[in-house]
C-alpha positions, 0 to 999 in steps of 0.5 A, spaced: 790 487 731 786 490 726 784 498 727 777 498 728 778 492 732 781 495 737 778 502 737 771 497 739 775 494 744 776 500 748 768 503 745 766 496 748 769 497 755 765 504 756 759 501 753 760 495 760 762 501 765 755 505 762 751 500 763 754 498 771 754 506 772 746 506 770 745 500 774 747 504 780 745 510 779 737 507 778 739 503 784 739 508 788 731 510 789 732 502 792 737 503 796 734 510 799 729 506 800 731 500 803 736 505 809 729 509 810 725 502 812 731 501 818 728 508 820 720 506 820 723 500 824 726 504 829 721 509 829 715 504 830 720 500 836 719 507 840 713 509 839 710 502 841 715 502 847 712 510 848 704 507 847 705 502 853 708 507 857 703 512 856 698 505 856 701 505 863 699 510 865 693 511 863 691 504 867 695 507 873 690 513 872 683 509 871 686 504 877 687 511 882 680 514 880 676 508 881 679 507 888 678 515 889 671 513 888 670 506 892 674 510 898 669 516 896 663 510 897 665 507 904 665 515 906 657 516 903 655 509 906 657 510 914 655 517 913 648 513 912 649 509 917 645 513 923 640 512 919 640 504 918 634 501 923 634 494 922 640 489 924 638 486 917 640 493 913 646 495 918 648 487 915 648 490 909 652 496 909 657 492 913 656 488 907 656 493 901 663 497 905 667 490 906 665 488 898 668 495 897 673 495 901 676 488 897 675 492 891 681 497 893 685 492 896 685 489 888 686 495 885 691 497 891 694 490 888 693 492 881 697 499 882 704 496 885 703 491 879 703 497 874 708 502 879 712 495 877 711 495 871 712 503 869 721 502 870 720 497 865 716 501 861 721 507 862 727 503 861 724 500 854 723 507 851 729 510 853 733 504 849 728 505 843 730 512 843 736 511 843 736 505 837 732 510 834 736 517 834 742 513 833 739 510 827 736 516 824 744 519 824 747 513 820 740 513 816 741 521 814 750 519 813 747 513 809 743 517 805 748 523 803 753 518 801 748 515 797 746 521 794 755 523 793 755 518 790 750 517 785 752 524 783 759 522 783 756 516 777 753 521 773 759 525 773 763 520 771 757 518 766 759 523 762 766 523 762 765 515 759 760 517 755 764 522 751 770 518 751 765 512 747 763 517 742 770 519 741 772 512 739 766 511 736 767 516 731 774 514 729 771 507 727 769 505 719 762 506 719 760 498 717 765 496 723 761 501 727 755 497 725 756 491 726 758 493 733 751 496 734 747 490 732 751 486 735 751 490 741 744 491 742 743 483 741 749 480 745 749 485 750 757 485 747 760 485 741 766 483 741 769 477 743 776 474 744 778 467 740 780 463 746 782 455 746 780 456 739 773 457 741 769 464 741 770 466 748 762 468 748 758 463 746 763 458 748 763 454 741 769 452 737 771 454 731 773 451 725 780 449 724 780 453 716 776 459 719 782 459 725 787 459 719 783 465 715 783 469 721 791 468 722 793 470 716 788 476 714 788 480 721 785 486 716 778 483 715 773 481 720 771 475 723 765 474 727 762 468 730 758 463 726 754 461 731 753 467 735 754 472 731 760 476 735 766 480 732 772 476 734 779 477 735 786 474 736 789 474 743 795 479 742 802 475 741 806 476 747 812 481 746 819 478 745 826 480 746 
């Protein structure tokens, strides 16, 4: 094989393994992203478990207040009672403490529903704590390993990227060229000739073309429908 070809062969390796490096590297404010989503779910599960608990209470509260008040009523009610003169008004405050009395009883109802309810409430959130403590453990490894292994990326970046530039500067600078335009282009330069067809594009070659490039290794083909560097499969080596 041809020199150039095969200094650019090795360029065109490290160009691939830049591009899958900076693919990563830019990955990673998404990926960050996407573990830090997991979070504000777990986050928002338990403060809306915590938000009914407190919800809870707070009815329970209102609920014991407001019998607090009716029993208060009844006592301030008999306590006027004496001054009733009229069996029509001492009816009505029979009237006026059963009614308030039936009130409590359906507050009394409501409270045992809330008491009831307030395990299930307390259960809920301490499971949505925990969901959410262990997921913000797994969220902070998560993000270290992302953010090791973006460092990792960029350390290996410029490894690569000083490797390319080695090559490249041991290429003929009309070879180098030819490689950048077609680069830029193709996204790559260089293709192999596979079942006499150019492996890029997939388009057959010409039998005279097959044979040129047979026999004058030295110069350099390139695909006549894509525009691609070619070169021939090395010959397996013999005993």
């Amino acid at each position: 094989m041809q020199r150039n070809l095969e200094i650019l062969l090795e360029v065109q390796k490290r160009e691939q393994r830049l591009r899958e490096l900076d693919e990563e590297i830019a990955a990673l404010p998404r990926r960050v992203a996407a573990i830090e989503a997991r979070l504000s779910g777990a986050k928002q599960a338990r403060d809306r478990a915590q938000a009914a608990r407190e919800g809870g209470q707070s009815e329970r509260r209102q609920v014991e207040r407001e019998i607090e008040d009716l029993r208060a009523k009844i006592v301030k009610i008999r306590s006027h009672s004496g001054d009733v003169k009229t069996n029509q008004e001492y009816k009505a405050l029979l009237d006026e403490i059963a009614f308030a009395e039936t009130q409590i009883g359906k507050h009394e109802e409501r409270q045992l529903q809330i008491m009831e309810q307030a395990e299930g409430l307390e259960a809920a959130l301490k499971a949505a704590e925990a969901a959410f403590q262990q997921q913000q453990g797994e969220v902070k490894r998560e993000t270290a390993a992302a953010a090791q292994r973006t460092e990792a990326d960029r350390g290996e970046r410029k490894t690569v990227a000083a490797e390319r530039d080695s090559l490249r500067a041991q290429v003929e600078e009309d070879w180098l060229r030819r490689f950048d335009r077609v680069l830029r282009a193709r996204g790559q330069a260089l293709a192999m000739v596979d079942n006499e067809a150019c492996s890029g594009c997939r388009v057959r070659l010409r039998p005279q073309f097959l044979q040129e490039m047979s026999l004058h290794a030295e110069r350099l083909f390139v695909c006549e429908s894509c525009g691609r560097m070619l070169y021939l499969e090395a010959e397996p080596v013999r005993d």
